[in-house]
ZAMARGU-4260 file (C-alpha; in steps of 0.2 Angstrom, whole numbers, plus 5000, padded with zeros to 4 digits):
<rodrens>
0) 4886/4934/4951 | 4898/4931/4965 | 4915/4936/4963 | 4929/4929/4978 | 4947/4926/4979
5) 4961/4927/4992 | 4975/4939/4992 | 4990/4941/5002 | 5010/4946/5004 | 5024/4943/5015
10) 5037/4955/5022 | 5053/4948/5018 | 5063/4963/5023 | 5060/4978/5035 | 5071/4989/5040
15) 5069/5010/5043 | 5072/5016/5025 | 5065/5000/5015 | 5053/4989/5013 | 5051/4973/5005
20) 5036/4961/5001 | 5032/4946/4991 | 5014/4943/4983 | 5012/4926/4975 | 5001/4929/4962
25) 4987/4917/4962 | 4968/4915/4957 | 4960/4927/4967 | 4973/4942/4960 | 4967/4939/4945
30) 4957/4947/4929 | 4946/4937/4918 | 4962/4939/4904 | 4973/4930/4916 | 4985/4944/4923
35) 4984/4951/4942 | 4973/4965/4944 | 4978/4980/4944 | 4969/4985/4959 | 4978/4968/4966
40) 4996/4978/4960 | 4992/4995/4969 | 4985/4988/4986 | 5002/4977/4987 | 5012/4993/4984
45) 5003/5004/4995 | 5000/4993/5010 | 5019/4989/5006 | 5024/5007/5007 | 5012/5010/5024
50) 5022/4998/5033 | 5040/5008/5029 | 5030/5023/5035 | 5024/5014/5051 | 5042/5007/5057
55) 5042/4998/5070 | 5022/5001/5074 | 5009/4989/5074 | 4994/4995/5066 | 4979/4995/5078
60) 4961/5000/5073 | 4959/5018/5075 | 4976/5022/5079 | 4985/5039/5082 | 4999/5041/5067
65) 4992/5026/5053 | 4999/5033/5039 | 4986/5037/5027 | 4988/5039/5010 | 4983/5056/5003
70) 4988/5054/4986 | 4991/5039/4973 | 5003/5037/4957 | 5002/5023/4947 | 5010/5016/4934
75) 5007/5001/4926 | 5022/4993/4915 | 5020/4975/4911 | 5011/4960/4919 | 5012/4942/4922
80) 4999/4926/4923 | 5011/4917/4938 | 5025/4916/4950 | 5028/4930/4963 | 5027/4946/4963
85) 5041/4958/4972 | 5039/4976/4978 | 5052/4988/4987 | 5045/5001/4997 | 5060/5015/4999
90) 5057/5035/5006 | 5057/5049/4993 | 5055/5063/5009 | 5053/5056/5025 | 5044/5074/5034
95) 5036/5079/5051 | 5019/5078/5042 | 5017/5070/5025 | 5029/5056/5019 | 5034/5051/5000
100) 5035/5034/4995 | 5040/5026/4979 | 5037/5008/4978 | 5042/5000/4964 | 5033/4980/4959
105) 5045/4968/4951 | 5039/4952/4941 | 5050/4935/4935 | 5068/4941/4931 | 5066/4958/4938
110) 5053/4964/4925 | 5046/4981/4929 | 5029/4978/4935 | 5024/4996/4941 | 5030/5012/4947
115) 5019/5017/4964 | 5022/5034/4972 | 5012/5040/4989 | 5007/5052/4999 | 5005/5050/5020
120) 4999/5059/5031 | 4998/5053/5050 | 4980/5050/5052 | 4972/5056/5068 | 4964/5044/5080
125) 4946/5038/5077 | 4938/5046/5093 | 4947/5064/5088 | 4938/5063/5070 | 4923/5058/5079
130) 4923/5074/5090 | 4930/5084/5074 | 4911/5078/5066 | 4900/5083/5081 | 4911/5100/5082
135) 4909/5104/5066 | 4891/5099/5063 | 4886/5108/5078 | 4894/5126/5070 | 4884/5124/5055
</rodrens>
């Protein structure tokens, strides 16, 4: 069985204390009952909410600072078979270490789609967890 589709968004608004994107909602979001995924609906609302955490940033592989997502709340509401989809990133706690996000996913007329709260923490760079491994393996 071979399962493929396409999924993608646009940044329509960024500025420091909110984000917005657009998702149209396409084949390759879908489920077999012909309503977006709801793994489609939470990766548009995080990746949403990890640009307000990144500002200005661009990500970059193994970047210092990529704020990961330590924790996930999700709740489903409604869904829809076509159109667009909206999500608005905005900070619940914008902290030194960890960063709250609530991003909330609009359908057609402003329909409640979901209600997605995370967690970031400022990921370390990839040749520091690296090093963290060998350290820590070598201590055991």
């Amino acid at each position: 069985m071979k399962i493929e589709g396409n999924i993608e968004f646009h940044v329509v608004e960024q500025g420091p204390e909110r984000v917005v994107s657009e998702m149209p909602i396409q084949p390759g979001v879908k489920n077999p009952y012909g309503v977006v995924n709801a793994g489609a609906i939470l990766w548009f609302a995080d990746v949403t909410a990890s640009i307000l955490v990144l500002g200005s940033s661009r990500p970059i592989e193994g970047m210092a600072g990529f704020p990961l997502a330590i924790t996930l709340n999700a709740n489903f509401v409604s869904n829809q078979k076509e159109g667009t989809f909206r999500a608005v990133a905005s900070f619940v706690k914008k902290g030194k270490r960890v960063n709250v996000v609530r991003t909330i996913v609009y359908g057609k007329n402003d329909r409640l789609i979901a209600d997605v709260t995370t967690n970031h923490v400022a990921a370390k760079p990839m040749d520091l967890v690296r090093n963290n491994l060998n350290t820590d393996s070598a201590e055991c």
